[in-house]
N, CA and C atoms as an extended XYZ file, in Angstrom:
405
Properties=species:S:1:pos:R:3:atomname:S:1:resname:S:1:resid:I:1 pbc="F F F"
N        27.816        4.541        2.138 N   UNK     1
C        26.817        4.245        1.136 CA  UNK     1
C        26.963        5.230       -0.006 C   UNK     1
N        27.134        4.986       -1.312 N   UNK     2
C        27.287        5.605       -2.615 CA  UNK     2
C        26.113        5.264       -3.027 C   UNK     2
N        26.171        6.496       -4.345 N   UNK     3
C        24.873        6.024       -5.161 CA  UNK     3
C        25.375        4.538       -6.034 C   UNK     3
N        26.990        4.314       -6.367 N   UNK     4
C        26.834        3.172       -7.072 CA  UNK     4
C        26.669        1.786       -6.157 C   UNK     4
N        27.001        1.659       -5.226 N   UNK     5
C        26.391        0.963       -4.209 CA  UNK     5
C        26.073        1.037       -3.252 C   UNK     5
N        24.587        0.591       -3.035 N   UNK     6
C        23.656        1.529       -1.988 CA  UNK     6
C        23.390        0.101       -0.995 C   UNK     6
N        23.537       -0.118        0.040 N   UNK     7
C        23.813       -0.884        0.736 CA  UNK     7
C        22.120       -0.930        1.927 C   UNK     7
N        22.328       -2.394        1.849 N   UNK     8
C        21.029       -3.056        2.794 CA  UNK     8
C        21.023       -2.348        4.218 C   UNK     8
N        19.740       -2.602        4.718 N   UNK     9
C        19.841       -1.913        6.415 CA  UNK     9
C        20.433       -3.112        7.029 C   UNK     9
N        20.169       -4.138        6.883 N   UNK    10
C        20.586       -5.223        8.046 CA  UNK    10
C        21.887       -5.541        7.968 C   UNK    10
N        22.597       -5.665        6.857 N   UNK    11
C        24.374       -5.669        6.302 CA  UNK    11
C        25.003       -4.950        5.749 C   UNK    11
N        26.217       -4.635        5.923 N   UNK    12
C        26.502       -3.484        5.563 CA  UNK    12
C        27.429       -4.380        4.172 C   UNK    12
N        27.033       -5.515        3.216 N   UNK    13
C        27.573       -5.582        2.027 CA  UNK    13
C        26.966       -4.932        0.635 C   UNK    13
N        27.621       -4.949        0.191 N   UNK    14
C        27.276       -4.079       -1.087 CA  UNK    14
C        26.173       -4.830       -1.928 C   UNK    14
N        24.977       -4.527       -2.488 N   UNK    15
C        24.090       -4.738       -3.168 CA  UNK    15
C        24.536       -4.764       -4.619 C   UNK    15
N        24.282       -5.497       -5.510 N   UNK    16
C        24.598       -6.158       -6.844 CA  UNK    16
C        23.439       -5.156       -7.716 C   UNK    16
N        24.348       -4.197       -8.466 N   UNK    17
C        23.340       -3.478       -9.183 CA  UNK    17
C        22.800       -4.902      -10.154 C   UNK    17
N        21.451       -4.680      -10.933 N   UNK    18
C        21.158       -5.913      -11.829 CA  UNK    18
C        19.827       -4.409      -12.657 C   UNK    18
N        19.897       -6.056      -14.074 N   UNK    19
C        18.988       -5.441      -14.969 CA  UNK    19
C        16.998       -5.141      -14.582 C   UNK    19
N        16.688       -4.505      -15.128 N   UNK    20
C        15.157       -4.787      -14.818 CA  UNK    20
C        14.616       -5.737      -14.193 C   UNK    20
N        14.197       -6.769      -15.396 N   UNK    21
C        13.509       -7.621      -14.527 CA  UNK    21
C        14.138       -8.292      -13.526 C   UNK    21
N        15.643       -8.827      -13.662 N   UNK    22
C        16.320       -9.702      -12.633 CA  UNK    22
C        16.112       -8.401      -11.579 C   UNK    22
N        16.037       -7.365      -11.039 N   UNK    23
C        16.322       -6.711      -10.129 CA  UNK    23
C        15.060       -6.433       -9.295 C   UNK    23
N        14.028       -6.706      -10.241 N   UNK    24
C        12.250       -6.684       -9.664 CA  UNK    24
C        12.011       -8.563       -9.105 C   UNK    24
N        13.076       -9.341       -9.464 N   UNK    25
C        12.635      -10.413       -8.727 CA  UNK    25
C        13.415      -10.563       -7.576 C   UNK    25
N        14.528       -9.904       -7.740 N   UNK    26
C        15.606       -9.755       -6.714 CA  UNK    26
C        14.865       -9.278       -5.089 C   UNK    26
N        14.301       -8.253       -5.778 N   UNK    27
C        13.491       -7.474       -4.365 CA  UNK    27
C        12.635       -8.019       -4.142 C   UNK    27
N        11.428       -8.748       -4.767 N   UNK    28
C        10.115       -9.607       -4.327 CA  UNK    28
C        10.187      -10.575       -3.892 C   UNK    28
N        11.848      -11.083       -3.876 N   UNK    29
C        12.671      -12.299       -3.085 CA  UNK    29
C        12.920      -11.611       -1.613 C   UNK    29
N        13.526      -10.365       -1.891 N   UNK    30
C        14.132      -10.028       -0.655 CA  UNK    30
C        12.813       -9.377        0.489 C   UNK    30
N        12.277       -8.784       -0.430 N   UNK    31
C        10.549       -8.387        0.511 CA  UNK    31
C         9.927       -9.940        1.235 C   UNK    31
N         9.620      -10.656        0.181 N   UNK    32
C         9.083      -12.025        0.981 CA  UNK    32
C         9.990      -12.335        2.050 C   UNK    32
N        11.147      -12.942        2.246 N   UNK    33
C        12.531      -12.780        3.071 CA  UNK    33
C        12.329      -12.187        4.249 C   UNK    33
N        11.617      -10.722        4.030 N   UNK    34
C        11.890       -9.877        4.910 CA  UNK    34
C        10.666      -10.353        6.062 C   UNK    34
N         9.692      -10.424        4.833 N   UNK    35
C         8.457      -10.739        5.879 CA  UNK    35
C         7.928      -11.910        6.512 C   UNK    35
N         8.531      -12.805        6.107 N   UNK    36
C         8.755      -14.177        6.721 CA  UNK    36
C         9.255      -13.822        7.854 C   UNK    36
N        11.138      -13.011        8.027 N   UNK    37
C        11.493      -13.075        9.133 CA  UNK    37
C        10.694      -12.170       10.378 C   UNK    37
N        10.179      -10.584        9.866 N   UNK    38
C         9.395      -10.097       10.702 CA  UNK    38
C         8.377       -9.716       10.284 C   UNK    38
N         7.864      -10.015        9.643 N   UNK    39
C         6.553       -9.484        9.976 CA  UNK    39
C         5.140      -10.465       11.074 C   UNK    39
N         5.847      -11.561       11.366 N   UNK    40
C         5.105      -12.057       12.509 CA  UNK    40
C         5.192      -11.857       13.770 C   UNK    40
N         6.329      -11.075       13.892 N   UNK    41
C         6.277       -9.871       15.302 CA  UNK    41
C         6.048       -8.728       14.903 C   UNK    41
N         5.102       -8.408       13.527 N   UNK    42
C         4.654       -7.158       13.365 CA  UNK    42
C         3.019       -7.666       14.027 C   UNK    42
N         2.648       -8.583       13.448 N   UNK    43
C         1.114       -8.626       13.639 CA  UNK    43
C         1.046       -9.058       15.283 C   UNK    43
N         2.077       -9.944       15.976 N   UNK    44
C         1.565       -9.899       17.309 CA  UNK    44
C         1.568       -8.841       18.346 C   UNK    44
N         2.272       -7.741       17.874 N   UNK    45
C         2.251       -7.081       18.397 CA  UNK    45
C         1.478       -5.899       18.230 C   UNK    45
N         0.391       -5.664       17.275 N   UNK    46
C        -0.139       -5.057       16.787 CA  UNK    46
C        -1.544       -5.542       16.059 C   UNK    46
N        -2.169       -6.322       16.885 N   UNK    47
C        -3.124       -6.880       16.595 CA  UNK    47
C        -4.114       -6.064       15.913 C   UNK    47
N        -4.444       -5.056       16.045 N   UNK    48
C        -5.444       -3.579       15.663 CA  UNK    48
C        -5.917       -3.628       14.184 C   UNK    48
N        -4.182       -3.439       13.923 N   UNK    49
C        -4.233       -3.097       12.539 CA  UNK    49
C        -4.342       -4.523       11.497 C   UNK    49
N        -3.843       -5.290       12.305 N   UNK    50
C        -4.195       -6.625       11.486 CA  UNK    50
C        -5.820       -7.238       11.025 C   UNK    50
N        -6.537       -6.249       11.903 N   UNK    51
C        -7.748       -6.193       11.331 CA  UNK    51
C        -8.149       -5.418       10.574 C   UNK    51
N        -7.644       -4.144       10.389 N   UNK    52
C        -7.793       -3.339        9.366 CA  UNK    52
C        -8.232       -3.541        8.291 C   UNK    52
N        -7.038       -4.691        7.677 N   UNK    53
C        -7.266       -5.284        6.270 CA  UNK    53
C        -8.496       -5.864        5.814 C   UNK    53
N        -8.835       -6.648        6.686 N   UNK    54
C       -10.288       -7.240        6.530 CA  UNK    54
C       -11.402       -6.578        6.288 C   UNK    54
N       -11.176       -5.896        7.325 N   UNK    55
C       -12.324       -4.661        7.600 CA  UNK    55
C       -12.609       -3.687        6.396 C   UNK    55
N       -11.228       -3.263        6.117 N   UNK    56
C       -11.393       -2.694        4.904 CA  UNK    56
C       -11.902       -3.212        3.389 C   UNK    56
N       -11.293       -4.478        3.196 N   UNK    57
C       -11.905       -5.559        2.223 CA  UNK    57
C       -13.185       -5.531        2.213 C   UNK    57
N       -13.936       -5.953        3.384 N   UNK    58
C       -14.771       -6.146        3.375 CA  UNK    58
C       -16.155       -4.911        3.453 C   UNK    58
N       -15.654       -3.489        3.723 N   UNK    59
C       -16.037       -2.465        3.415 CA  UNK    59
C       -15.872       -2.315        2.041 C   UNK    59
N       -15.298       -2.711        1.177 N   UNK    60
C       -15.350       -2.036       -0.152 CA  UNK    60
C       -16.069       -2.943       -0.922 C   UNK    60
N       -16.301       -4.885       -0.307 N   UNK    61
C       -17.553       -5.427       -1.038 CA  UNK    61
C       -18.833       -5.154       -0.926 C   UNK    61
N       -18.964       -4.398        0.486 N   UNK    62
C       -20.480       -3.825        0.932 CA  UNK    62
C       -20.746       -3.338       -0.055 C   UNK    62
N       -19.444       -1.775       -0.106 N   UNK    63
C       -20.035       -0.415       -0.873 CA  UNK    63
C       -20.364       -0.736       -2.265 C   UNK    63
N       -19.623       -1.902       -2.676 N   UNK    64
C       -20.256       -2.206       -4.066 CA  UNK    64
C       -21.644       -2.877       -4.199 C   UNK    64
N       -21.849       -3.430       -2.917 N   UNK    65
C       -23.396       -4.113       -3.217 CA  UNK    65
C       -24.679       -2.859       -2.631 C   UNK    65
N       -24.112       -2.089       -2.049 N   UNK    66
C       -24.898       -1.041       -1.294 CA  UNK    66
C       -25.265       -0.175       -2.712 C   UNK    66
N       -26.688        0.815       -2.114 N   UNK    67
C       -26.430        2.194       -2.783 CA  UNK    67
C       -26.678        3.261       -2.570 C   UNK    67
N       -26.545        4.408       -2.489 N   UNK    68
C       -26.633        5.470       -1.674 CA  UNK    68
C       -26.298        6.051       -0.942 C   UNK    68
N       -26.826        6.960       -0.040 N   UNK    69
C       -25.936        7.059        1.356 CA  UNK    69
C       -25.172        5.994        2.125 C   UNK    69
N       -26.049        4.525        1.808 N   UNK    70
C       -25.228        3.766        2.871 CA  UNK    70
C       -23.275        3.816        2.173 C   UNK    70
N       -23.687        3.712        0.559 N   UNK    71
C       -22.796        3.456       -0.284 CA  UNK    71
C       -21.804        4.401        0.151 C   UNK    71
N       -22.052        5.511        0.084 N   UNK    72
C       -20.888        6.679        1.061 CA  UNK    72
C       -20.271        6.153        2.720 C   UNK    72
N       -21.408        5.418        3.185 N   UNK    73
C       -21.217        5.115        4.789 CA  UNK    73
C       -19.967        4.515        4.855 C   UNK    73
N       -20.155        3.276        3.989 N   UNK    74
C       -19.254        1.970        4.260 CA  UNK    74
C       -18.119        2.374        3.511 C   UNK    74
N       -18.260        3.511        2.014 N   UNK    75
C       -16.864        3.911        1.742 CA  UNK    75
C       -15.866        4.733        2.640 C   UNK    75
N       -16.562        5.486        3.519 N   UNK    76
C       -15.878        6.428        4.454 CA  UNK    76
C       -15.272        5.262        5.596 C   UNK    76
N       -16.232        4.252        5.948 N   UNK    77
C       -15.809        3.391        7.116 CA  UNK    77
C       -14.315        2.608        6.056 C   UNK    77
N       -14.362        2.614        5.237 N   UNK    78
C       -13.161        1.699        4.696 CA  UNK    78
C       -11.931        2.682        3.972 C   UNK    78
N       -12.375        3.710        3.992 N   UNK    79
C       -11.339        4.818        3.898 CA  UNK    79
C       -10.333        5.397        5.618 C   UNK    79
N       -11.301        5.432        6.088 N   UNK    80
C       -10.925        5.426        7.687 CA  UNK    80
C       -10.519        4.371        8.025 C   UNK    80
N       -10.718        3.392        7.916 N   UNK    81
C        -9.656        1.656        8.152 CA  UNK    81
C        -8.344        1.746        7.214 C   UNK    81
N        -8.358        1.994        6.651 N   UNK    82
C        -7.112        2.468        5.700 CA  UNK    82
C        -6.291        3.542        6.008 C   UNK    82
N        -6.741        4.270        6.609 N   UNK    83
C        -6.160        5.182        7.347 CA  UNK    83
C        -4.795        5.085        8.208 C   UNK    83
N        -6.149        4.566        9.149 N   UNK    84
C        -5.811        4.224       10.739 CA  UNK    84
C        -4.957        2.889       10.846 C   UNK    84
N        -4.590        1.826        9.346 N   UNK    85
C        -3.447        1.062        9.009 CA  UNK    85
C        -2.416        2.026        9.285 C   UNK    85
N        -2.222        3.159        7.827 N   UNK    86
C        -0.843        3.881        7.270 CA  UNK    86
C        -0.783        4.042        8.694 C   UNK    86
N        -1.768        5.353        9.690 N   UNK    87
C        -0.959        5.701       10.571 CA  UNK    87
C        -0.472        4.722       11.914 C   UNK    87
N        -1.019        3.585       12.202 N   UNK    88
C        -0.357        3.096       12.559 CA  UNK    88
C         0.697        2.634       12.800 C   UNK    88
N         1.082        2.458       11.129 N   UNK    89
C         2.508        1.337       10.816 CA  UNK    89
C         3.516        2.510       10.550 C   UNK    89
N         2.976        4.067       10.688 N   UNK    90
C         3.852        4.827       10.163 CA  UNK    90
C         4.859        5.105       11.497 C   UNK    90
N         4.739        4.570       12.538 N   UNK    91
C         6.055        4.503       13.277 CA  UNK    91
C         6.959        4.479       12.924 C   UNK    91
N         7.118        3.533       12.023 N   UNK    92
C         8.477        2.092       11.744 CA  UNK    92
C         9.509        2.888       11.296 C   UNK    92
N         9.187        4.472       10.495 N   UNK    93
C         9.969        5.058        9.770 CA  UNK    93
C        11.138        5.457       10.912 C   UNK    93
N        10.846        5.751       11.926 N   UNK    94
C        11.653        6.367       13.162 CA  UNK    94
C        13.139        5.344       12.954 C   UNK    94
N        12.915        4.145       12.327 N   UNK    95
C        14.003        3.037       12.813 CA  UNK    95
C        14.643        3.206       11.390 C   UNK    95
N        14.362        4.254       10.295 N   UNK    96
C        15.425        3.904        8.865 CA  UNK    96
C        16.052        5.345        9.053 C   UNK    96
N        16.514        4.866        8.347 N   UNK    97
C        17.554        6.436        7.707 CA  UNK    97
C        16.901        7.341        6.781 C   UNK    97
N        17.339        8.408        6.705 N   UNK    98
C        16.336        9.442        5.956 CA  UNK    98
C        16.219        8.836        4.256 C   UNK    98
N        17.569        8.224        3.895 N   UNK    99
C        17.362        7.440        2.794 CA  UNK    99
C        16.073        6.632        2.532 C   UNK    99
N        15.625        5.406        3.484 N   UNK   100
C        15.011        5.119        3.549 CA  UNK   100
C        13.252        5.658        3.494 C   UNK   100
N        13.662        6.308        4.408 N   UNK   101
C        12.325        7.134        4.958 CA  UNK   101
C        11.418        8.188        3.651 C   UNK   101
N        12.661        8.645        3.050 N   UNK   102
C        12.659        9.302        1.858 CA  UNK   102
C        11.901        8.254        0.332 C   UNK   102
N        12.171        7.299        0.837 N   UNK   103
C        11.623        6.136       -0.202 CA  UNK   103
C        10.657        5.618       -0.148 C   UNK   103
N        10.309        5.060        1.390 N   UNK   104
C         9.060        5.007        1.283 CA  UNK   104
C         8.047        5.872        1.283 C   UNK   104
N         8.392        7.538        1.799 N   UNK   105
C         7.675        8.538        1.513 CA  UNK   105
C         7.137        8.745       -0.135 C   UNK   105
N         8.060        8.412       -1.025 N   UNK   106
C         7.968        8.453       -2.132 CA  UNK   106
C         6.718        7.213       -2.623 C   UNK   106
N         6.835        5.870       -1.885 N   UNK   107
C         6.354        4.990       -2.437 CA  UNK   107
C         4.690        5.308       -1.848 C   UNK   107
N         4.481        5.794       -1.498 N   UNK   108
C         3.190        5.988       -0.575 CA  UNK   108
C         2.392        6.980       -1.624 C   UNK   108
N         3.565        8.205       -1.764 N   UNK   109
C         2.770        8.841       -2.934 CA  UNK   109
C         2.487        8.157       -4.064 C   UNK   109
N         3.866        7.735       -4.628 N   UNK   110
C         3.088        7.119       -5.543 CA  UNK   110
C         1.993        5.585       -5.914 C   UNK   110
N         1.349        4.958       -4.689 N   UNK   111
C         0.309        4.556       -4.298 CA  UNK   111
C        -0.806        5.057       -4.315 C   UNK   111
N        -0.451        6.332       -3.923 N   UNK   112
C        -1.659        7.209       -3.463 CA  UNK   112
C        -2.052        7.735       -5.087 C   UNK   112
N        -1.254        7.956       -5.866 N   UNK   113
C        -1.299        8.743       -7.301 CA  UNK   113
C        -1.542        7.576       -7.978 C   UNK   113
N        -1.249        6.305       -7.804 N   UNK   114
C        -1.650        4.976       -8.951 CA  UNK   114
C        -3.575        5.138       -8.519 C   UNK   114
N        -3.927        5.177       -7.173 N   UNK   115
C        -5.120        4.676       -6.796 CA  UNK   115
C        -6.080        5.836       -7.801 C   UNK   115
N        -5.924        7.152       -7.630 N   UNK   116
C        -6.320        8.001       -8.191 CA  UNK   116
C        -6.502        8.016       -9.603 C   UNK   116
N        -5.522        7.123      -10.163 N   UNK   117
C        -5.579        7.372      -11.608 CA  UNK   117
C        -6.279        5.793      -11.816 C   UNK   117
N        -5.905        4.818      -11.211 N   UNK   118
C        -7.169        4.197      -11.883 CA  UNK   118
C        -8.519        4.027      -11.369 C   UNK   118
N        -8.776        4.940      -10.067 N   UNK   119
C       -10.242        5.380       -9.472 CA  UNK   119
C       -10.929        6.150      -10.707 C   UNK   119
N        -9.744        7.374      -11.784 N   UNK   120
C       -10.478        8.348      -12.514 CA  UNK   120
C       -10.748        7.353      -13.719 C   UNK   120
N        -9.399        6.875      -14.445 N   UNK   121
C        -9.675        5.767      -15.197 CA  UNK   121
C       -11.217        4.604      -15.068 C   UNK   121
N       -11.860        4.199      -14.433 N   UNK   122
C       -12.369        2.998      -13.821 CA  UNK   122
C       -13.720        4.130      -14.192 C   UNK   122
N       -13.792        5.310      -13.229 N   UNK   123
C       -14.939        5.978      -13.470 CA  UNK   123
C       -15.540        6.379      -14.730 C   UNK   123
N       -14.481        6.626      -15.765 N   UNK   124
C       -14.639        7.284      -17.010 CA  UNK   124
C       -15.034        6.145      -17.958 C   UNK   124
N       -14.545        4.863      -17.811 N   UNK   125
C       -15.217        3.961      -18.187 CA  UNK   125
C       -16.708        3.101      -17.815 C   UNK   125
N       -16.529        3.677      -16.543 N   UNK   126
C       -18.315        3.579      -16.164 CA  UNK   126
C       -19.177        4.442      -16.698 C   UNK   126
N       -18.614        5.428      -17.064 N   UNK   127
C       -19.678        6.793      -17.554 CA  UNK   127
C       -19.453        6.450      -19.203 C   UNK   127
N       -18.482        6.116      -19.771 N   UNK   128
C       -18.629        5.569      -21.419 CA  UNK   128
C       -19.267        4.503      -21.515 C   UNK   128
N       -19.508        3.751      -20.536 N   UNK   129
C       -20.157        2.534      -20.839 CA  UNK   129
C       -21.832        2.480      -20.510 C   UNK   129
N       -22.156        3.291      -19.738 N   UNK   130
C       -23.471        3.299      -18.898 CA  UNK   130
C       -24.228        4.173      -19.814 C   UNK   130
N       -25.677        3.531      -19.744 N   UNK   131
C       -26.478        4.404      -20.931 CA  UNK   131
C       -26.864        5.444      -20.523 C   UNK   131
N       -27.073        6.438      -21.044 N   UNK   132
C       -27.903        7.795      -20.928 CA  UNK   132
C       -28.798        7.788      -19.757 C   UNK   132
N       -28.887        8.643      -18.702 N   UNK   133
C       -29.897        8.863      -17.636 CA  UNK   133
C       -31.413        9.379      -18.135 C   UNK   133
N       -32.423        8.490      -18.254 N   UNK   134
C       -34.034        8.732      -18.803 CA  UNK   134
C       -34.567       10.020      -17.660 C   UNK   134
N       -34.962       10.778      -18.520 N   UNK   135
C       -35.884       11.642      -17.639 CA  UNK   135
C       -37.257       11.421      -17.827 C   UNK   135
C-alpha cells in the first residue's frame, strides 16, 4: 500500500485516485455497498446498540420539549446512549489496520469538533436572537 495508491480492506486492487466531488460519490456508493452487505449482521448481532439510536433521538425531542432539571435529565440520558453506541461498536477497530484505525480515530474527532462548533454556533444564535432577561 503507497500513498499514491492506497488500497481497499476487502481487495487488494488499487483504488482510482478521482476529483472531489466524483470521489465523495465514489465513497457514499462504496459506504452504502458496504452496509447493505454487513451491516445486517451488525445489528443481529448486537441488538443493544440498535436501540441506542432511538433512544437517543428520542431523548433529544424530550429535552427540547422539557425544561429544567428534567431538561439536563433526558440530555445526560441521551448523551449516555451515545456513548454506550461509540463504545460498543468501538471493537470493530481490532479487525483494521492501524491505517485504518488511525482514520477513523481521526473521523470521530472530527465529529466530535463539528458537534461542538455547531452546539456553540446554534447557542450564540439563541442568545442574539432571544430578548433581554426582565427583572
Amino acid at each position: 500500500m503507497t500513498a499514491e495508491s492506497p488500497q481497499p480492506a476487502s481487495d487488494q486492487q488499487p483504488v482510482q485516485r478521482l476529483a472531489f466531488w466524483p470521489n465523495i460519490q465514489a465513497s457514499f456508493k462504496y459506504i452504502r455497498e458496504s452496509v447493505k452487505a454487513e451491516g445486517s449482521n451488525i445489528r443481529k448481532s448486537d441488538p443493544v446498540t440498535v436501540w441506542m439510536v432511538p433512544i437517543f433521538t428520542g431523548c433529544l425531542v424530550i429535552a427540547s420539549l422539557v425544561s429544567g432539571h428534567a431538561k439536563l435529565v433526558v440530555g445526560t440520558l441521551a448523551y449516555l446512549s451515545a456513548l454506550v453506541y461509540v463504545l460498543a461498536r468501538i471493537g470493530i477497530v481490532r479487525g483494521m489496520t492501524h491505517r485504518q484505525v488511525n482514520m477513523v480515530w481521526h473521523l470521530l474527532l472530527a465529529s466530535f469538533l463539528c458537534g461542538l462548533l455547531f452546539t456553540f454556533t446554534y447557542l450564540e444564535l439563541l442568545r442574539a436572537i432571544s430578548p433581554p432577561p426582565v427583572h
